[in-house]
N, C-alpha and C positions, 0 to 999 in steps of 0.2 A: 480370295479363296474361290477356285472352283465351284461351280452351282453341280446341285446334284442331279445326276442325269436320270436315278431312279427315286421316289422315295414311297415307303410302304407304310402304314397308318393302321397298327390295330387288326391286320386282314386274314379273313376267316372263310373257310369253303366249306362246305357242307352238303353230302350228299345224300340226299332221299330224308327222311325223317319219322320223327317217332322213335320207337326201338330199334328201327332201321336205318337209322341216321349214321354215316360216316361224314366223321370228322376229317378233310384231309390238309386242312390248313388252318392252324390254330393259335390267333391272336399274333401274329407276326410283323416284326417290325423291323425296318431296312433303311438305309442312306445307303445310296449307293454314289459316288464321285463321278465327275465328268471328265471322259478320259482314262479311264483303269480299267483291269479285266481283274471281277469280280467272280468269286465264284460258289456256287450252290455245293455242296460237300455233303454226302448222304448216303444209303445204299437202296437200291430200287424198292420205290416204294412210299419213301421219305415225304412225297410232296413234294420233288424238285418243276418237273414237268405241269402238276399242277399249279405250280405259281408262276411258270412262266404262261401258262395257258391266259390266267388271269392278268398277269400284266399285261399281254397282247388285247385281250378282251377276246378272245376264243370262250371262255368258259366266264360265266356269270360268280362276280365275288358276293359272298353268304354277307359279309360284315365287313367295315373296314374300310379305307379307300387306298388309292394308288398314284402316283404321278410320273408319268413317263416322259421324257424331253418334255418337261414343262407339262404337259396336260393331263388332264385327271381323266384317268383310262373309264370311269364308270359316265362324266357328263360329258367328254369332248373326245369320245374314243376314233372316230376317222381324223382326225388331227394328231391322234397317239400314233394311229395306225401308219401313218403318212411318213412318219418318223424310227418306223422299226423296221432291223431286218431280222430272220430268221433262219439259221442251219438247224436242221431237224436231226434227231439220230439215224432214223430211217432216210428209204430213197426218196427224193423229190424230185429227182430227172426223170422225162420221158426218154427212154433208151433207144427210141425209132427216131428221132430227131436228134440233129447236127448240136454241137457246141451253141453256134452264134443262134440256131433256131429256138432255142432254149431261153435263151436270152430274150429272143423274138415272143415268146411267149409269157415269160414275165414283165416284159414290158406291155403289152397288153393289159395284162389282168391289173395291172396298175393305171393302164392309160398315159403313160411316160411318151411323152413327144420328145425327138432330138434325141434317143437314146442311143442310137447307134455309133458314136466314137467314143462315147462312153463304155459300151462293149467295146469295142476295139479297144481302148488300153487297159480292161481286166482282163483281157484273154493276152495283153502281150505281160500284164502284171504276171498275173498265176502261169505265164511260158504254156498257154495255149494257141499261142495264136497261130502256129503249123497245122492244130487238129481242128480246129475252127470249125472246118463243113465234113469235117466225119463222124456218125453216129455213136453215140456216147455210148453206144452197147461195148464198143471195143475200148473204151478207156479203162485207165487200173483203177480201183479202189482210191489212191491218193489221186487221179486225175480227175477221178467225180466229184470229194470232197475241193478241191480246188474250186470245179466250176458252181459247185454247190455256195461254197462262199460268196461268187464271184454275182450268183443271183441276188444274193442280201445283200451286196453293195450298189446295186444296180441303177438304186432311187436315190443315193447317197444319204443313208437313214444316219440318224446319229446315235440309235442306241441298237447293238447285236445282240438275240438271244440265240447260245447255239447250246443245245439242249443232247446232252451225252455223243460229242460228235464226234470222236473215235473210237465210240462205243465196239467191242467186235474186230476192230484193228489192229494189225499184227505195230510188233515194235516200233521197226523202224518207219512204217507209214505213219503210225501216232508222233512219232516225235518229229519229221517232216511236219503236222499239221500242228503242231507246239509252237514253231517257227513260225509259221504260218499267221496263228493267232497273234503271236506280237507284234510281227511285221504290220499288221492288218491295223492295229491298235494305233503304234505309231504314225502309217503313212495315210492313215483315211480319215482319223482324229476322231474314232468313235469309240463308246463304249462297250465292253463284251463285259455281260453276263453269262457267265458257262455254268453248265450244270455237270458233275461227273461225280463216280465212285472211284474213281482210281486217287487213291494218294499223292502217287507221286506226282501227279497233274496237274491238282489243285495244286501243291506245293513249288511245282516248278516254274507254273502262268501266273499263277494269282495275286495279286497285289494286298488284297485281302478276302477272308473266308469265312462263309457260315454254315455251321456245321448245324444239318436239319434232320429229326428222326421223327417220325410218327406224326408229322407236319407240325412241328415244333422247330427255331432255331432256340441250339443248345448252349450253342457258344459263336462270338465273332471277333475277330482280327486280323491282325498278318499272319503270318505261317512260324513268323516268331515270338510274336503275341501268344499264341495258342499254344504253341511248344512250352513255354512259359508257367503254363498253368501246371504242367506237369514238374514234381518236384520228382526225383530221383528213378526207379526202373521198376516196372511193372514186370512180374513171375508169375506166369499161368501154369497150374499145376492140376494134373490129374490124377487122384492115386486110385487105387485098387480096392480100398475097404475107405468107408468116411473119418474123417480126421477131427480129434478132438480142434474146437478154435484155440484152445487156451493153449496148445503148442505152439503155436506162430507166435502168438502175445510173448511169449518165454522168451525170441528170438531177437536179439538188440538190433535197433534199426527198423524194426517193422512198423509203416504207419498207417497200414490198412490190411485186411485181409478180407476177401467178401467169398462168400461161399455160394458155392451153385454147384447144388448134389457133391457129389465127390471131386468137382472141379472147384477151383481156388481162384482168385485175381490177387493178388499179394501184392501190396506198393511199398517198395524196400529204398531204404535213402542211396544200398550200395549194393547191388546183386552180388558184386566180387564178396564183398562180406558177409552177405546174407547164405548165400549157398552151402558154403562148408560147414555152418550152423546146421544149414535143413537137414544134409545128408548125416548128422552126428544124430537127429532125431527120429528118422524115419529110414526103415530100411530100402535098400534100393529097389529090391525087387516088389515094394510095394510103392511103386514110382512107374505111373505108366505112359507120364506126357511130361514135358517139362520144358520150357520155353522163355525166353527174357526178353523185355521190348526196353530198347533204350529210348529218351525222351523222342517222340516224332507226331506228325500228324493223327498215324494209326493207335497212339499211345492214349492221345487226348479223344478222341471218339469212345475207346476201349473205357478210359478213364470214367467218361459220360456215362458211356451206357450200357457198360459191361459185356459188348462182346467186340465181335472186329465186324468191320464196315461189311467184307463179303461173304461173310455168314450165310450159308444156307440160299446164296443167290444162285441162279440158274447161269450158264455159260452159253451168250449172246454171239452166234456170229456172221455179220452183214455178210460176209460173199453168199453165204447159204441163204440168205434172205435177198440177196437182186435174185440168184437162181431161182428160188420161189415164186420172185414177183416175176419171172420171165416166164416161166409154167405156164402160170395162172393168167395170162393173158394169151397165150395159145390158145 
């Protein structure tokens, strides 16, 4: 059996205290495998980033402990550190230096001797090695995350954290760096821990998923594991005046209904059979939302903790943010 390349013990963060204390990692516990891309599944805010903070040893754990390629991140963390790489959701290129100077520069702040043919076949890996000495200002979005990756492998770490890293990403450059992550998984023989809110992500990379709310994990498994837990089709309904509960009860098939104000989450064994029931009891025009989720990732979060993952999140997008970061150093 595979040794675990992560494992998480009880681990708890806590910030400031007294009345003032947030909690943003609570009692948390992880096996992560050696060799798999695992991933964090949440919506901003969750604690994803904070528990990566902590398993690098960026940020001091409240309770708890950690082991990372073998070492306990809180008494041997330069022996953790030595062993991890990191893709950020943000930039971490200097955009006035070259590909290979980049490179040049990580290998410093690590003190890496001999790294330089090691550069040379990530830059011909990720099909940079044409743009090698030209200023990463002119590269796309997918040629930055490229070399971005290409920094975390640099030291040849054995465990990846990339923390929301298509974050702001248009389609088709996300699903390029899809590819990218598995290729990466297979051909370098390390583990990726990924953090994201997008669904279909976690469902398409992941090997297995914990699903974290309010620095809480809620649930974990594979993505059919957790489909699993959902029995039959979730009906969100909004009506116009509040609804007695004891109509839904009436309705055959019903095996939940939770209310939130005039809004509904209704878990029915058979939407087809449930529906033509709802509209005999309720008239239409007092039907103002109405929606069905068949068994999925987004069903089981929904399931958890009664709403959907991007609820009320703000719309993040990196090209507006290198522009930013290239202002601001003007």
């Amino acid at each position: 059996m595979a040794e675990d390349a992560i494992v998480v013990d009880h681990l708890s963060k806590t910030y400031g205290s007294g009345d003032r204390a947030i909690r943003a990692l609570v009692d948390v516990d992880l096996s992560i495998r050696s060799g798999t891309v695992f991933g964090l599944l949440g919506p901003n805010g969750a604690g994803k980033t904070t528990l990566i903070k902590a398993l690098t040893g960026i940020t001091e754990i409240t309770a708890g402990d950690a082991r990372v390629a073998g070492y306990n991140i809180r008494t041997q963390p330069m022996e953790a550190k030595a062993r991890i790489g990191w893709v950020a959701a943000e930039v971490i290129l200097d955009d006035d230096f070259t590909a290979r100077e980049n490179l040049w520069l990580q290998a410093k702040l690590q003190s890496l001797k001999g790294w330089e043919s090691r550069a040379d076949d990530l830059l011909a890996y990720f099909s940079l090695a044409d743009r090698a000495d030209d200023k990463v200002s002119h590269f796309s979005t997918g040629m930055r995350k490229k070399l971005e990756i290409a920094l975390a492998l640099l030291h040849q770490p054995r465990v990846i954290f990339m923390d929301e890293p298509t974050m702001g990403l248009d389609v088709s450059t996300r699903r390029m760096l899809w590819d990218i992550v598995t290729q990466v998984r297979k051909e370098f023989d390390v583990t990726v821990l990924l953090t994201t809110h997008y669904i279909e992500e976690a469902d398409a990379l992941c090997e297995r998923i914990a699903i974290i709310d309010h620095g809480r994990i809620l649930a974990e498994g594979t993505p059919s594991e957790l489909k699993a837990r959902v029995s039959g089709d979730i009906v969100q309904l909004e009506t116009a005046e509040a609804v007695d509960p004891t109509l839904f009860a009436s309705i055959a098939g019903v095996q939940e209904a939770r209310p939130q104000g005039n809004d509904w989450m209704i878990r029915v064994g058979s939407s087809e059979a449930f529906l033509p029931q709802l509209f005999r009891r309720i008239q239409s025009d007092q039907i103002r939302k109405i929606s069905v989720e068949k068994p999925s990732l987004e069903t089981v979060f929904l399931d958890i903790t009664g709403r959907r993952i991007g609820d009320d999140e703000p719309i993040r997008d990196v090209r507006r943010f290198y522009a930013q970061m290239q202002r601001a150093r003007r």
